[in-house]
TORKE-454285 format. One line per field, with one value per residue (C-alpha): residue in one letter; x, y, z. Coordinates in steps of 0.05 Angstrom, whole numbers, m for minus. Example, Ala and Ser with C-alpha at 12.3 -4.5 7.8 and 13.67 -1.06 7.14 Angstrom:
resn = [A, S] .
X = [246, 273] .
Y = [m90, m21] .
Z = [156, 143] .
This chain:
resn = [X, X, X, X, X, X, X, X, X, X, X, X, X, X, X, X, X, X, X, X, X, X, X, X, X, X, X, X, X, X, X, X, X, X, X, X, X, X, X, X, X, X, X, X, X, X, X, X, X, X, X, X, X, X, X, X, X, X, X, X, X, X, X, X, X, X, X, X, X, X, X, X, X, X, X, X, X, X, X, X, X, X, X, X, X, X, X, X, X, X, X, X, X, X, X, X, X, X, X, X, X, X, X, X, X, X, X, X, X, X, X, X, X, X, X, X, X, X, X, X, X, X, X, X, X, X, X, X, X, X, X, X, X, X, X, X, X, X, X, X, X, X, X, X, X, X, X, X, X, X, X, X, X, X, X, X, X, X, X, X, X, X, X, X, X, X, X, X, X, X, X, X, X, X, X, X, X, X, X, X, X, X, X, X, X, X, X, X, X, X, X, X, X, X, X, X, X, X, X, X, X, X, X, X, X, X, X, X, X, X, X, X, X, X, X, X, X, X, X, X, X, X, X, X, X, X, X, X, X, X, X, X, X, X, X, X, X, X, X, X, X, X, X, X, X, X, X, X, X, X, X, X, X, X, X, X, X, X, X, X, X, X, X, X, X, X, X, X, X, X, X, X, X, X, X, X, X, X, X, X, X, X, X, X, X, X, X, X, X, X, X, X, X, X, X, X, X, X, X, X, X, X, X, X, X, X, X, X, X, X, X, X, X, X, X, X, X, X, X, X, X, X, X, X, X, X, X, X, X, X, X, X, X, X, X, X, X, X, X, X, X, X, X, X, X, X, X, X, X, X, X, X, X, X, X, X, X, X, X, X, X, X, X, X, X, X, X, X, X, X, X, X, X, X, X, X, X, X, X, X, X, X, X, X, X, X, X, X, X, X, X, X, X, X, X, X, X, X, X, X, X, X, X, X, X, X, X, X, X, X, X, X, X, X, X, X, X, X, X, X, X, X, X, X, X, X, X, X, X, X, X, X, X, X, X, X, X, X, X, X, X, X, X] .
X = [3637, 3673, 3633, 3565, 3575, 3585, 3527, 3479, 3512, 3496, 3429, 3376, 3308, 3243, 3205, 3145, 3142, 3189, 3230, 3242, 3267, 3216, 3259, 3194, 3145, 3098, 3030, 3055, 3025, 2987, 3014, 3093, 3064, 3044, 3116, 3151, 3116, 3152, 3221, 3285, 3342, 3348, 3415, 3461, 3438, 3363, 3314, 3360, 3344, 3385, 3345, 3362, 3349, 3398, 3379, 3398, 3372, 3386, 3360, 3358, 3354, 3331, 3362, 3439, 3492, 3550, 3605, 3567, 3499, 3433, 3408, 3330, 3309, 3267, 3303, 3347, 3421, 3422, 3356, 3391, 3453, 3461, 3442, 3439, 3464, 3465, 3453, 3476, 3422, 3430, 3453, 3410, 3425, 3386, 3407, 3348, 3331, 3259, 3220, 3164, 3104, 3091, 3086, 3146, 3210, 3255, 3309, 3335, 3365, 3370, 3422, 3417, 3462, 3465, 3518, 3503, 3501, 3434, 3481, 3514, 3466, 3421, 3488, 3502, 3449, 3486, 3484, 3438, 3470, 3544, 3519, 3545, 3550, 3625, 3590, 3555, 3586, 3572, 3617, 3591, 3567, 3510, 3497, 3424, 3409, 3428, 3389, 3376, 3308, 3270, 3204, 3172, 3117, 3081, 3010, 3005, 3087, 3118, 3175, 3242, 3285, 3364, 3411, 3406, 3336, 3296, 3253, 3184, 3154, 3146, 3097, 3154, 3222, 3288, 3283, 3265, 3230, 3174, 3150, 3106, 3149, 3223, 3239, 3236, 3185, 3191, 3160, 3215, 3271, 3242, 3231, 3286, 3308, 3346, 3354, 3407, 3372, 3318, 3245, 3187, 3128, 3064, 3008, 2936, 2889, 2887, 2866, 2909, 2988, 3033, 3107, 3148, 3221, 3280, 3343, 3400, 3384, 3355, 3417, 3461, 3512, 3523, 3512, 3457, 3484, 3459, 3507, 3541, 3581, 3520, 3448, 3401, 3351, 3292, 3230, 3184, 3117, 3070, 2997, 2968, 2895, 2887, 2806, 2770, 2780, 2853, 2841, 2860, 2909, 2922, 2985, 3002, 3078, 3118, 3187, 3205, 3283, 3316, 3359, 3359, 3378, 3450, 3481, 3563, 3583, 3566, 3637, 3658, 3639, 3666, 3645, 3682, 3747, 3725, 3712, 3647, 3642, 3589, 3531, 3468, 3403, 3364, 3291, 3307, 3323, 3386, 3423, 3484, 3477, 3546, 3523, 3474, 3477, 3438, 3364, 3331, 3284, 3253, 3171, 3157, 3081, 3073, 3010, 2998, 2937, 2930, 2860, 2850, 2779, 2741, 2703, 2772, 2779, 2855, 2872, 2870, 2903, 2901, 2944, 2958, 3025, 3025, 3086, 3084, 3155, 3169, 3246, 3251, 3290, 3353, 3396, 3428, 3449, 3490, 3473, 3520, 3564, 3498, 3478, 3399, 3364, 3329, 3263, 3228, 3162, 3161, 3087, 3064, 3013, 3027, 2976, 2992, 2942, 2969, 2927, 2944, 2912, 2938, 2988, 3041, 3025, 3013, 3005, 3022, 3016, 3042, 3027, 3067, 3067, 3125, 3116, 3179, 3169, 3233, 3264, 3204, 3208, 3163, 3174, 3131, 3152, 3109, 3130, 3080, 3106, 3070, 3105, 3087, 3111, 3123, 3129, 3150, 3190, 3187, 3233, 3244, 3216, 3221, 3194, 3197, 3185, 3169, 3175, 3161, 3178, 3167, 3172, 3201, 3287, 3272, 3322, 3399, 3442, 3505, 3576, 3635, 3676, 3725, 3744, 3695, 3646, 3589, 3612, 3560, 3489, 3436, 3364, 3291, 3223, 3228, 3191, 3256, 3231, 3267, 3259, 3283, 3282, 3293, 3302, 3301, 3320, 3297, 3316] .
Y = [2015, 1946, 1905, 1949, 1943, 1871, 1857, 1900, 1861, 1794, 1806, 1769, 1798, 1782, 1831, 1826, 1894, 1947, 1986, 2065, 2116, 2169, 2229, 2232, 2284, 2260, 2237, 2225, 2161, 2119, 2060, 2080, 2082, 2013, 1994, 2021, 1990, 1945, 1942, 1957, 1920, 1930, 1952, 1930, 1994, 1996, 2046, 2057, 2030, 2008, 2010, 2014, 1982, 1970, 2000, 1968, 1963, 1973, 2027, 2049, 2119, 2115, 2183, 2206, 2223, 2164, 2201, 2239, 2230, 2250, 2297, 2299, 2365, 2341, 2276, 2274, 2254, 2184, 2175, 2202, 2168, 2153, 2094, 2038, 2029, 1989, 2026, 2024, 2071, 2074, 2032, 2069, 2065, 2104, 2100, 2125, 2132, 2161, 2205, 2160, 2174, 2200, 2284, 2277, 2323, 2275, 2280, 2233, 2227, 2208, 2207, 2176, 2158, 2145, 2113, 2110, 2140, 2185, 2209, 2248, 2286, 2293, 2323, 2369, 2398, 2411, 2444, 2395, 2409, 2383, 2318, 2256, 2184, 2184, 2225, 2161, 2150, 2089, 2108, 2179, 2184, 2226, 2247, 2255, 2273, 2288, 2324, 2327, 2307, 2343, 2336, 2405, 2381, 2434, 2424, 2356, 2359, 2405, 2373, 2400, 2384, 2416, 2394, 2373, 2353, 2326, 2377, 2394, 2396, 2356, 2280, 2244, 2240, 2222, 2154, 2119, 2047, 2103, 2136, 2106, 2102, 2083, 2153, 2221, 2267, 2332, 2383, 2338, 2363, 2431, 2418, 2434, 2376, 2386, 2439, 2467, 2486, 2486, 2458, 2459, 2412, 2406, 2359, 2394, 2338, 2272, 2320, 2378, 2386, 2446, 2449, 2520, 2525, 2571, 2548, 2560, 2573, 2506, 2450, 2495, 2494, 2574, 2623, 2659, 2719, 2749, 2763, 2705, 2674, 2665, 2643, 2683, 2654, 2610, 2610, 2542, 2531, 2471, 2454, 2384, 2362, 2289, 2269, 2220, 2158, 2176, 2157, 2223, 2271, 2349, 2384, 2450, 2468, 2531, 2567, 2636, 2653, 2723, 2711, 2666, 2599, 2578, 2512, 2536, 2465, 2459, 2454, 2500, 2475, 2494, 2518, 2518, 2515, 2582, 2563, 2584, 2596, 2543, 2550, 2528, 2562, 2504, 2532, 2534, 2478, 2521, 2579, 2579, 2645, 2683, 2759, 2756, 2819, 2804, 2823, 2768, 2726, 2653, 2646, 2570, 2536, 2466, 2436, 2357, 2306, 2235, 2188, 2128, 2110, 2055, 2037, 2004, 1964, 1997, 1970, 2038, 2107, 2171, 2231, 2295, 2347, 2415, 2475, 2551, 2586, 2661, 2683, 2751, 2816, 2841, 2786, 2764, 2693, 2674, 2634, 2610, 2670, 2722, 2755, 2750, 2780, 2715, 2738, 2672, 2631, 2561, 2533, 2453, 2397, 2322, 2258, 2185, 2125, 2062, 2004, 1937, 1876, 1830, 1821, 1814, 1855, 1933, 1979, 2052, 2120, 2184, 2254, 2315, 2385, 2432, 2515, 2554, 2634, 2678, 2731, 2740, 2669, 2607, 2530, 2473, 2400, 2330, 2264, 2191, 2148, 2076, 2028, 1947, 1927, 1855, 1837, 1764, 1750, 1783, 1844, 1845, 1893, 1883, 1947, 1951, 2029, 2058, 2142, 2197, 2252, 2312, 2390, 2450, 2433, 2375, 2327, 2358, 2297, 2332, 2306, 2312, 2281, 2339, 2341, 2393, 2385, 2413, 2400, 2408, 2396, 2381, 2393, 2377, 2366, 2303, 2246, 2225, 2151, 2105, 2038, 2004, 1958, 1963, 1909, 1937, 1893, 1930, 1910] .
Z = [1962, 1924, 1959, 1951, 1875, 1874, 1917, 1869, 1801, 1849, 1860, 1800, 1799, 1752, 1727, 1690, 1644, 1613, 1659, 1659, 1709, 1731, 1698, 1652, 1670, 1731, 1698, 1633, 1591, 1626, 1597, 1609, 1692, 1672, 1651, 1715, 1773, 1825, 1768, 1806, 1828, 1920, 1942, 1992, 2031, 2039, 2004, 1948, 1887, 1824, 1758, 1685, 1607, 1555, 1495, 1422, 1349, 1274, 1231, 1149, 1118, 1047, 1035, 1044, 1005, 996, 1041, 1082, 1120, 1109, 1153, 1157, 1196, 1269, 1275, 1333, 1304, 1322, 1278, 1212, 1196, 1127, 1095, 1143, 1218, 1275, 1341, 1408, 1434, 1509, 1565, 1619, 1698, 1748, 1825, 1871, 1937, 1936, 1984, 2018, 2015, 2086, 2097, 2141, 2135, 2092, 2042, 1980, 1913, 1837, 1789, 1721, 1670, 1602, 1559, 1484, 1415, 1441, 1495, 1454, 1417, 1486, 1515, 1456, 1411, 1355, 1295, 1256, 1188, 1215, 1246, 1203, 1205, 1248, 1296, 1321, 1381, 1428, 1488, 1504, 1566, 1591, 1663, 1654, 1723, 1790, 1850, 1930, 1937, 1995, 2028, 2072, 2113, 2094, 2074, 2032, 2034, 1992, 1950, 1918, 1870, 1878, 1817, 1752, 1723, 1670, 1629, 1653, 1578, 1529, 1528, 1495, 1548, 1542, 1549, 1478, 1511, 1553, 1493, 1437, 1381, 1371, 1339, 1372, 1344, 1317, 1382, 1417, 1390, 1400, 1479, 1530, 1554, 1627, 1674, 1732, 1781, 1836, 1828, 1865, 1866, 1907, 1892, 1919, 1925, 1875, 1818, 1814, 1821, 1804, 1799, 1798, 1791, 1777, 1740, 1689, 1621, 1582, 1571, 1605, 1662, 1652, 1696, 1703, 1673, 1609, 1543, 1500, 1556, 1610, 1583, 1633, 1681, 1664, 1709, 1703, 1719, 1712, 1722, 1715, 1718, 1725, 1717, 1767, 1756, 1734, 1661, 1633, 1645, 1625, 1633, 1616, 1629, 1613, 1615, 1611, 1596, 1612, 1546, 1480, 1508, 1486, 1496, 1493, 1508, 1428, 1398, 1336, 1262, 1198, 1133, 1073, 1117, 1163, 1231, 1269, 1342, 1373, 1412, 1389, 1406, 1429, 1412, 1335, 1292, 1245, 1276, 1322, 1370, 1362, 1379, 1439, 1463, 1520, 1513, 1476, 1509, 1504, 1515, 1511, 1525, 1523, 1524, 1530, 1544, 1549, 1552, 1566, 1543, 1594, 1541, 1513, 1575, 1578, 1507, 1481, 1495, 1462, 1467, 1437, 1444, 1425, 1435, 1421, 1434, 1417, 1412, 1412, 1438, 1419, 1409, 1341, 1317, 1262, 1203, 1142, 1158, 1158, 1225, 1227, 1290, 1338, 1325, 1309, 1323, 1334, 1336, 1322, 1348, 1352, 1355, 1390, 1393, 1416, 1420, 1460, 1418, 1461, 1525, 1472, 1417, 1408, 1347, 1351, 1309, 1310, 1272, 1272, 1250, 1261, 1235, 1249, 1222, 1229, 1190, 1147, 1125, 1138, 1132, 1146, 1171, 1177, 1202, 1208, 1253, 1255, 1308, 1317, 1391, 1416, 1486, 1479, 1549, 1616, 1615, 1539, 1482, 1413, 1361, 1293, 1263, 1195, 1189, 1133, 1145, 1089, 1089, 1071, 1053, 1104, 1071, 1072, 1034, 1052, 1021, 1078, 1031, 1025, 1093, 1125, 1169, 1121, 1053, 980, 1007, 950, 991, 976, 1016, 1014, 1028, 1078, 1081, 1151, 1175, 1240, 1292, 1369, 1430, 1503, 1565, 1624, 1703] .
């Protein structure tokens, strides 16, 4: 095993574009396919694989409150430390042995890992109120995946997936260098983002694929059970259309949980010095779940599209994300010490365009809307995202980023100054203003 690893850190390889592991959904942009091919490091054994980036950058909130942080509802926690911050975002490794491509009986594997202040918050959806800036944490480590890969020879070749797994929903993935923009978008942090479990996949000809699984509720190592202590079982399904020519893509992906999701690896937070069980209910942006009784249920649609017009001669690619999730039943969640039941509606549409002047320089945009309705109540959120990208030298990316984002009580500049985790908050709508700058170096 010693002398495995120090073959694979011997080994020097040149690669000409940005590389990312395949946890993102299959079809997903055209130009993140682009960014993958041939970019691995060979192992000492043959057929597995060793790939990976390291992720770095610096960014600047224009909101926050001096001893606290400033928490911007739809940014992911690493995107909203007050004030300014350098960032250690990931340090990504993915070891793969990968089913060929023959319709033979055949097994492999994947497991990815990621070390990194996003590790944390991709581990533990917390309670976005009670993130702040010493919650930036560069050493967390993230076990992002890990399944047995198998291949029936049945039909085309019928694959599974048995283990931990990336999401099915959702355009933008884990992985910041394979989406468009440095920052994560709102329907993002709305999206499951990994499953225990078992999923299915079969691909019926070059123009239609479908993927079906069963697993543990979403972010969740729980049983199956319902009730506060066990988060159900989810049921996926997915159906992508890919056009001729394979310019275009439509996906349409879903989930269906037996209970309100509930991520109990959440750890308890405290307000005004009274301790609150954790346990985020991943689906919506506030509440903690503390009183499932064990009939709620999660309803989640996702619908995405890319297009790459041949007009553009590749130099241009649109794409479009929307989500529709229904919470419901008879479980309860707790807010600010108030039980409210988990009715709630989660509805909103995104817009990318990304064009490629030149081999070396790209220009990218992003539009948001986020709707959440619960309890009788409504709120609105907006983001802009515009993103310059430079691919100066083989293997390296450079982005620079400006964001708004706007909305109903979007901006929480919350003071932790005396000790708690949330503290006086002062709120408005905004405009939450951010700047920042990214370098990747993928092998």
């Amino acid at each position: 095993m010693i002398k495995n690893i120090a073959r694979i850190l011997g080994v020097l390889v040149t690669v000409a574009s940005l590389s990312l592991a395949d946890s993102a959904p299959e079809a997903s942009a055209q130009d993140t396919k682009k960014m993958v091919q041939n970019n691995f490091v060979e192992t000492a054994q043959k057929g597995i694989k060793l790939s990976g980036y390291v992720d770095a950058g610096y960014s600047y909130n224009f909101t926050g409150a001096s001893a606290g942080t400033s928490d911007v509802t739809g940014r992911l926690g690493s995107d909203t430390a007050a004030k300014g911050d350098f960032n250690l975002y990931a340090v990504k490794l993915a070891l793969e042995k990968a089913l060929t491509s023959e319709n033979k009986a055949q097994a492999g594997f994947r497991t990815d890992v990621m070390i990194g202040e996003d590790a944390y918050y991709l581990a533990n959806r917390t309670y976005e109120a009670s993130e702040n800036n010493e919650q930036q944490n560069s050493n967390y480590l993230f076990l992002e995946q890990a399944y047995v890969a198998i291949r029936a020879p049945v039909g085309n070749g019928w694959d599974f997936k048995v283990g931990k797994f990336v999401s099915i929903l959702g355009y933008e993935v884990m992985e910041r260098p394979a989406n468009m923009n440095t920052t994560f978008g709102l329907l993002f942090n709305k999206m499951p983002l990994w499953y225990v479990g078992v999923l299915s996949s079969y691909k019926f000809d070059d123009y239609l694929d479908a993927k079906l699984g069963v697993v543990n509720g979403s972010n969740s190592d729980n049983n199956t059970t319902t009730g506060l202590d066990g988060d159900g079982c989810a049921v996926l399904a997915a159906l992508n259309v890919t056009a001729p020519g394979g310019n275009a893509n439509w996906s349409n992906n879903f989930q269906y949980s037996s209970n309100s999701d509930n991520n109990s690896s959440t750890p308890n937070y405290t307000i005004g010095g009274v301790s609150i069980p954790g346990g985020s209910l991943n689906t919506n942006p506030n509440p903690s779940l503390n009183f499932n009784n064990g009939e709620a249920y999660t309803f989640i649609y996702n619908s995405w599209g890319n297009w790459a017009p041949k007009f553009a001669d590749d130099k241009l690619l649109l794409a479009f994300n929307t989500l529709l999730t229904t919470i419901g039943g008879g479980g309860e969640y707790q807010r600010l010490l108030v039980k409210f039941d988990s009715n709630c509606t989660e509805y909103g549409v995104g817009a990318y365009a990304k064009y490629q002047f030149n081999d070396w320089f790209s220009l990218s945009s992003r539009g948001e809307y986020l709707g959440i309705t619960t309890n009788g109540n409504s709120f609105d959120f907006w983001e802009y995202t515009l993103t310059a990208g430079f691919n100066v030298i083989d293997n390296l990316l450079i982005r620079a980023e400006y964001r708004l984002d706007w909305g109903n009580n979007s901006v929480n500049n919350l003071d932790t100054s005396s000790g708690q985790t949330i503290g006086n908050a002062s709120t408005s709508a905004g405009p939450a203003h951010y700047a920042g700058a990214e370098v990747v170096y993928s092998f």
